[in-house]
Every structure is written in C-alpha cells, then in structure tokens.
Biopython code that builds the backbone (N, CA, C, O; Angstrom):
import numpy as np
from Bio.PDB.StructureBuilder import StructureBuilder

atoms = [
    (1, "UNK", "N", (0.854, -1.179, 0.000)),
    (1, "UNK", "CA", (0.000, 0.000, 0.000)),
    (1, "UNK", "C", (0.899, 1.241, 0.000)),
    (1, "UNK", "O", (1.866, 1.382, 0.748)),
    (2, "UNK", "N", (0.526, 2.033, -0.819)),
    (2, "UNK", "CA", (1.286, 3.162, -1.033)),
    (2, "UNK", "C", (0.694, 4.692, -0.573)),
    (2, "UNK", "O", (-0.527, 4.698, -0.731)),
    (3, "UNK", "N", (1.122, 5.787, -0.131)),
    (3, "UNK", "CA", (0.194, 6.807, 0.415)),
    (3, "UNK", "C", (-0.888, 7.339, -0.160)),
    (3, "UNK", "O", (-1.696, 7.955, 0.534)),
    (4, "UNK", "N", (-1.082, 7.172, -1.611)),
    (4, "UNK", "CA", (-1.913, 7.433, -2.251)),
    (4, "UNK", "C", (-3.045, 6.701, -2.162)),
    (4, "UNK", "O", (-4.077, 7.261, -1.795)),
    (5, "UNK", "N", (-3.039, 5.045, -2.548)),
    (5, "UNK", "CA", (-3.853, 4.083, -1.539)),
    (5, "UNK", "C", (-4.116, 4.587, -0.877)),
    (5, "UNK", "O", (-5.171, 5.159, -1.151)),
    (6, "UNK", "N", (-3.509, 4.939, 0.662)),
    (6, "UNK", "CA", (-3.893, 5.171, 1.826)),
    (6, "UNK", "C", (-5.130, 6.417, 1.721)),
    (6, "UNK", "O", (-6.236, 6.184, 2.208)),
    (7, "UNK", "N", (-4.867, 7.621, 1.110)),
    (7, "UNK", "CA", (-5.709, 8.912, 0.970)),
    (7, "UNK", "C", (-6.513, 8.438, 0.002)),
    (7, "UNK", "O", (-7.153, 9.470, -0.200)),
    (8, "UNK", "N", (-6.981, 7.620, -0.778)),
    (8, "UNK", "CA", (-8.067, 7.419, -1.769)),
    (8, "UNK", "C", (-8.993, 6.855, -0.874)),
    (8, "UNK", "O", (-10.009, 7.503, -0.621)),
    (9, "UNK", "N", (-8.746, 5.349, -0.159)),
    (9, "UNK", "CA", (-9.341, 4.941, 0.794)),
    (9, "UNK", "C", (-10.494, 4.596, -0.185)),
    (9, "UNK", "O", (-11.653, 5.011, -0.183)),
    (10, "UNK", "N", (-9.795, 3.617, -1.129)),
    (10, "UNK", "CA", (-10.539, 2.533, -1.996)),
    (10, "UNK", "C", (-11.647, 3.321, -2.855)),
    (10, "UNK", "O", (-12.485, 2.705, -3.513)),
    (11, "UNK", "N", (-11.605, 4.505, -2.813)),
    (11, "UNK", "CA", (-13.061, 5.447, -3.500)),
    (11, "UNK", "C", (-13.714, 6.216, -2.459)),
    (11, "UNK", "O", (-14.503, 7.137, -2.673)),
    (12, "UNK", "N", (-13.189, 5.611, -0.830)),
    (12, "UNK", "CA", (-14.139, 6.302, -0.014)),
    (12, "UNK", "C", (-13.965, 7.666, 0.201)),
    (12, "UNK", "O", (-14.820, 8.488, 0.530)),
    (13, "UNK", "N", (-12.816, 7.827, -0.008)),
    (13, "UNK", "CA", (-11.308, 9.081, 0.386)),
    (13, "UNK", "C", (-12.416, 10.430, 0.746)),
    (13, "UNK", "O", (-12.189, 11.264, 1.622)),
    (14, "UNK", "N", (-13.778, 10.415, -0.244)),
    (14, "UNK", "CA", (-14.727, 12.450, -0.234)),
    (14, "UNK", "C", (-15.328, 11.505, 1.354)),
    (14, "UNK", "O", (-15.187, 12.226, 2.342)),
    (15, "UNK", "N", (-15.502, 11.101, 1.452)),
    (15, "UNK", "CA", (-16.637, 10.300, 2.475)),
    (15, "UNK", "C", (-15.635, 10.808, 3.698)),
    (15, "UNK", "O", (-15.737, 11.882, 4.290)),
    (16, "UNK", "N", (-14.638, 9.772, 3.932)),
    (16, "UNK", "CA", (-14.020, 9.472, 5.183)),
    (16, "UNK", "C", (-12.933, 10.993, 5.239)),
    (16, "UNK", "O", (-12.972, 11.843, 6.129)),
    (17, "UNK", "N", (-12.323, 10.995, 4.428)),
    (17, "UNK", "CA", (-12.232, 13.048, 4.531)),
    (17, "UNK", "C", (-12.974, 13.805, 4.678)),
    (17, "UNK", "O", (-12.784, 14.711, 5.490)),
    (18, "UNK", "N", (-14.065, 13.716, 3.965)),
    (18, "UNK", "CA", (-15.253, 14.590, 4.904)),
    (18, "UNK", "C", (-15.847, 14.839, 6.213)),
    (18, "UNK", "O", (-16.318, 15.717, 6.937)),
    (19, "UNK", "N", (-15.645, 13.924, 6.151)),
    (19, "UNK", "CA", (-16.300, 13.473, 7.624)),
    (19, "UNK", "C", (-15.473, 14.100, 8.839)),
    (19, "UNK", "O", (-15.736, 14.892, 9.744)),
    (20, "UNK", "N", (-14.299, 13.344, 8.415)),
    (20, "UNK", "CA", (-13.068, 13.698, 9.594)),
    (20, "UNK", "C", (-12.815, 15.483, 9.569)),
    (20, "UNK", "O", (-12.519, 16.190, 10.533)),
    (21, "UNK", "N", (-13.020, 15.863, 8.282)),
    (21, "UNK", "CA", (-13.000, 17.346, 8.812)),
    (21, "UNK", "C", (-14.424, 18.405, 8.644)),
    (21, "UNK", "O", (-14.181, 19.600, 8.811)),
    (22, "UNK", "N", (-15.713, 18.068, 8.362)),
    (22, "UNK", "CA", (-16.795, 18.200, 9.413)),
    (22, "UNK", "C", (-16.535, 18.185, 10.814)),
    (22, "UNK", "O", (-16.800, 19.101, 11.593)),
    (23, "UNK", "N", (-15.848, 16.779, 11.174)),
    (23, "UNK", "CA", (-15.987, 16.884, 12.803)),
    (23, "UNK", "C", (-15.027, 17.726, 13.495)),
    (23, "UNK", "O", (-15.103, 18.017, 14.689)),
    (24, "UNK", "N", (-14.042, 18.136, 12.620)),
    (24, "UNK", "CA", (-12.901, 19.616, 13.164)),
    (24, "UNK", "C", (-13.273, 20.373, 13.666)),
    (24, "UNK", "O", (-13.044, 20.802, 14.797)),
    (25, "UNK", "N", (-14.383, 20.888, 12.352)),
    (25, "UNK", "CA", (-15.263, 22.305, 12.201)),
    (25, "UNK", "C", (-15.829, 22.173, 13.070)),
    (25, "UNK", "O", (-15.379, 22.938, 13.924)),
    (26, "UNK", "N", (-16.896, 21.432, 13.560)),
    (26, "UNK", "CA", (-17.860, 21.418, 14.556)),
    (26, "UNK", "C", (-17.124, 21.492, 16.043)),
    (26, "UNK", "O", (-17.621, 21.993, 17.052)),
    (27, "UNK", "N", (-15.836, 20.881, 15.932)),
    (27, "UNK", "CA", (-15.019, 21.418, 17.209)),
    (27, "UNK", "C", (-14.575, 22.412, 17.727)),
    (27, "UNK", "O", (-14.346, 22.671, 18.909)),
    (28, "UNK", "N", (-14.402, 23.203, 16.462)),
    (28, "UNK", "CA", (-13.595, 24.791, 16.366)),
    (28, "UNK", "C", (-14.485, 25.251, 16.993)),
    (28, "UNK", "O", (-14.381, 25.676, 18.144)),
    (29, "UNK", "N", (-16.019, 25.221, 15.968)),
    (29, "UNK", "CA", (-17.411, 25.850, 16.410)),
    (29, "UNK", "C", (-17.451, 25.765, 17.928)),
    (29, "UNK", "O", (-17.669, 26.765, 18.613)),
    (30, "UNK", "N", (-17.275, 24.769, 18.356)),
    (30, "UNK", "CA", (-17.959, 24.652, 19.596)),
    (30, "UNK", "C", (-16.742, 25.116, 20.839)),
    (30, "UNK", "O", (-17.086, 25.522, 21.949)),
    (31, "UNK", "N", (-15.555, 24.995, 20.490)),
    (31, "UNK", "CA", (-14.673, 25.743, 21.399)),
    (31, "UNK", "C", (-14.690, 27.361, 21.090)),
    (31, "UNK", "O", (-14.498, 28.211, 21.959)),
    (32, "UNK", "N", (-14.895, 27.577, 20.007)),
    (32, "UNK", "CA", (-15.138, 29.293, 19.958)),
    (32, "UNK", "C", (-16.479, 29.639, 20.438)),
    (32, "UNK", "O", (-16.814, 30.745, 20.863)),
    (33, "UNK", "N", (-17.072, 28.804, 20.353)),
    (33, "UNK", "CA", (-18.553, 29.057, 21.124)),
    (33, "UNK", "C", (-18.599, 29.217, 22.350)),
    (33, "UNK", "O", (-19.032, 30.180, 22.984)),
    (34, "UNK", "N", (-18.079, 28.115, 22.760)),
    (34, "UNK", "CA", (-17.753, 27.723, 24.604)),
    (34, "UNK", "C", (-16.904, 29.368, 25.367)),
    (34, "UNK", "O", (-17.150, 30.048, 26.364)),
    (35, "UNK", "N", (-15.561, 29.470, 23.945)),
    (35, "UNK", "CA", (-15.168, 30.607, 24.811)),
    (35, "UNK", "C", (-15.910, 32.143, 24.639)),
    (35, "UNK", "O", (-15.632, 33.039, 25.436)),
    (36, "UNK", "N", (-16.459, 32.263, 24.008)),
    (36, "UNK", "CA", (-17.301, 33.526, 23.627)),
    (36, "UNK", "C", (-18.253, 33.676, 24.782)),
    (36, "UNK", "O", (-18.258, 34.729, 25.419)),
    (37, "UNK", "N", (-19.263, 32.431, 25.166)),
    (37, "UNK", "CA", (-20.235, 31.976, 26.452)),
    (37, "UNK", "C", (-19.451, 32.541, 27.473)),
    (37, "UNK", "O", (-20.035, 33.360, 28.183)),
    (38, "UNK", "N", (-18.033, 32.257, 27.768)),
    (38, "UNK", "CA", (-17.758, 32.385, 28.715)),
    (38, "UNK", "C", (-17.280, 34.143, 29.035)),
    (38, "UNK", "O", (-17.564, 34.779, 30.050)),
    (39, "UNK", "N", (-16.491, 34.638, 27.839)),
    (39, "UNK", "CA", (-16.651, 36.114, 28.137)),
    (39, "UNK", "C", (-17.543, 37.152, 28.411)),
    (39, "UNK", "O", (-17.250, 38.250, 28.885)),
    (40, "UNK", "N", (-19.184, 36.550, 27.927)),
    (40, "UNK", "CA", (-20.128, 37.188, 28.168)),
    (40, "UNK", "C", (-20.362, 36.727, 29.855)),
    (40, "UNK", "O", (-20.725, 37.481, 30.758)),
    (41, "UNK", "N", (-20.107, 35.589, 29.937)),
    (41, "UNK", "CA", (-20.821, 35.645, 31.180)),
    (41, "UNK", "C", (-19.875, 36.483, 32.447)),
    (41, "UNK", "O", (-20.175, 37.280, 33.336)),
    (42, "UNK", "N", (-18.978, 36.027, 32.128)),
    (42, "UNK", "CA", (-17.670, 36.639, 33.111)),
    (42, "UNK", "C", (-18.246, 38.589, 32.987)),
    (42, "UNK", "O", (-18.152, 39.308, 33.981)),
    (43, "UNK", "N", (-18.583, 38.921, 32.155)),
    (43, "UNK", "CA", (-18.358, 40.375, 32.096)),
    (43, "UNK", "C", (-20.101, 40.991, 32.454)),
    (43, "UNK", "O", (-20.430, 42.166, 32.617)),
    (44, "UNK", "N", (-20.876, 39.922, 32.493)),
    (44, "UNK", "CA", (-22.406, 40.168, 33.200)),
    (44, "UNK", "C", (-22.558, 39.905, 34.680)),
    (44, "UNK", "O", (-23.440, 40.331, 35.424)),
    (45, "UNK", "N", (-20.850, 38.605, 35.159)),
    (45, "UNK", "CA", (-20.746, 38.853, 36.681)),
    (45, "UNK", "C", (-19.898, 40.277, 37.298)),
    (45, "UNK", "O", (-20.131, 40.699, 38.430)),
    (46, "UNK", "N", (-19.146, 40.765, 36.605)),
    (46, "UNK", "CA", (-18.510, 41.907, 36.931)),
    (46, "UNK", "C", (-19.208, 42.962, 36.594)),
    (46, "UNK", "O", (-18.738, 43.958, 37.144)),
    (47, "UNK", "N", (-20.519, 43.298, 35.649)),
    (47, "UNK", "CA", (-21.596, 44.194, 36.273)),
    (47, "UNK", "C", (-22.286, 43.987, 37.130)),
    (47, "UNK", "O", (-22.594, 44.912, 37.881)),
    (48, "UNK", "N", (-22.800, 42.635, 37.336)),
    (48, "UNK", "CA", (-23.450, 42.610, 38.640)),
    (48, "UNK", "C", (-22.939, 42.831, 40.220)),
    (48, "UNK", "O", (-23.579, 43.125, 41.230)),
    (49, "UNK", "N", (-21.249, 42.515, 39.965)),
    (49, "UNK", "CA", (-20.794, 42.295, 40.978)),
    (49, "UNK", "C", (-20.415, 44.151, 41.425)),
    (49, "UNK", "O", (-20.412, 44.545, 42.591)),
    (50, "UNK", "N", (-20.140, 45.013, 40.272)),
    (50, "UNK", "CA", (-19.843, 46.399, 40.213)),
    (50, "UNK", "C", (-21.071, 47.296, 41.186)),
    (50, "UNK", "O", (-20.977, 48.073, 42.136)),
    (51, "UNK", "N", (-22.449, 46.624, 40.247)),
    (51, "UNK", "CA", (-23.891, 47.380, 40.405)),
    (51, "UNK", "C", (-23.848, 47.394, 41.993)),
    (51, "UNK", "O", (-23.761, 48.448, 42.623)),
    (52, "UNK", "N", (-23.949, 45.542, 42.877)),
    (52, "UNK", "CA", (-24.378, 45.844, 43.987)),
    (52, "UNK", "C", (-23.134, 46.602, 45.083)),
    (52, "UNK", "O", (-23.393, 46.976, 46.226)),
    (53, "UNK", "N", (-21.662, 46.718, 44.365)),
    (53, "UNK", "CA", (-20.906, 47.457, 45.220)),
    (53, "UNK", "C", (-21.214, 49.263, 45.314)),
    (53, "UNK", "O", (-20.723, 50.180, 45.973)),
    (54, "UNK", "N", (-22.244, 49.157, 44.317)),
    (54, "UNK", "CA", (-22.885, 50.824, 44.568)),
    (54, "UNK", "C", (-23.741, 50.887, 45.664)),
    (54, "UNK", "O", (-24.267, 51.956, 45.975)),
]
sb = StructureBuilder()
sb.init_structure("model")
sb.init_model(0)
sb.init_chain("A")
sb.init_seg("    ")
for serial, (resi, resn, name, xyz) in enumerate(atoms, 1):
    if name == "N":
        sb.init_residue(resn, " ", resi, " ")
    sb.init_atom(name, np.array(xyz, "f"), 0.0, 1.0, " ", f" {name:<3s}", serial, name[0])
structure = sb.get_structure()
C-alpha cells in the first residue's frame, strides 16, 4: 500500500475526509462558542458584581 492508496481509501477518500474534517469544524465551532459563552458571562458577573458594590 502506497500513500496514495492510503488517501483514496478505496473510493471512499470524499466520504471518510469529509467526515473527519466536518468533525474539526464542529469542534472549532464549539470551542469558539464555549469561549465567547464564557466572556459574556464573566463580564455580566462583573456588572453585577460592580452594580451591587454601589
């Protein structure tokens, strides 16, 4: 088997490459998601935490 073999993956190569980087994307998505969640929330506890020190 030669590397080319290996990356064709008998005809499957759009399938099983696809797939594997769909599931990247959806990781990226969801760690840029996760950290975005978290800057909003962090910065809605430091108004709240600001408001009741008035």
């Amino acid at each position: 088997m030669n590397w080319g073999e290996f990356f064709a993956m008998n005809g499957y190569a759009w399938y099983v490459w696809g797939s594997f980087g769909m599931a990247l994307l959806i990781f990226i998505v969801e760690m840029v998601m996760v950290r975005h969640r978290r800057t909003v929330i962090l910065q809605q506890l430091r108004l709240t935490s600001n408001a009741e020190d008035l």
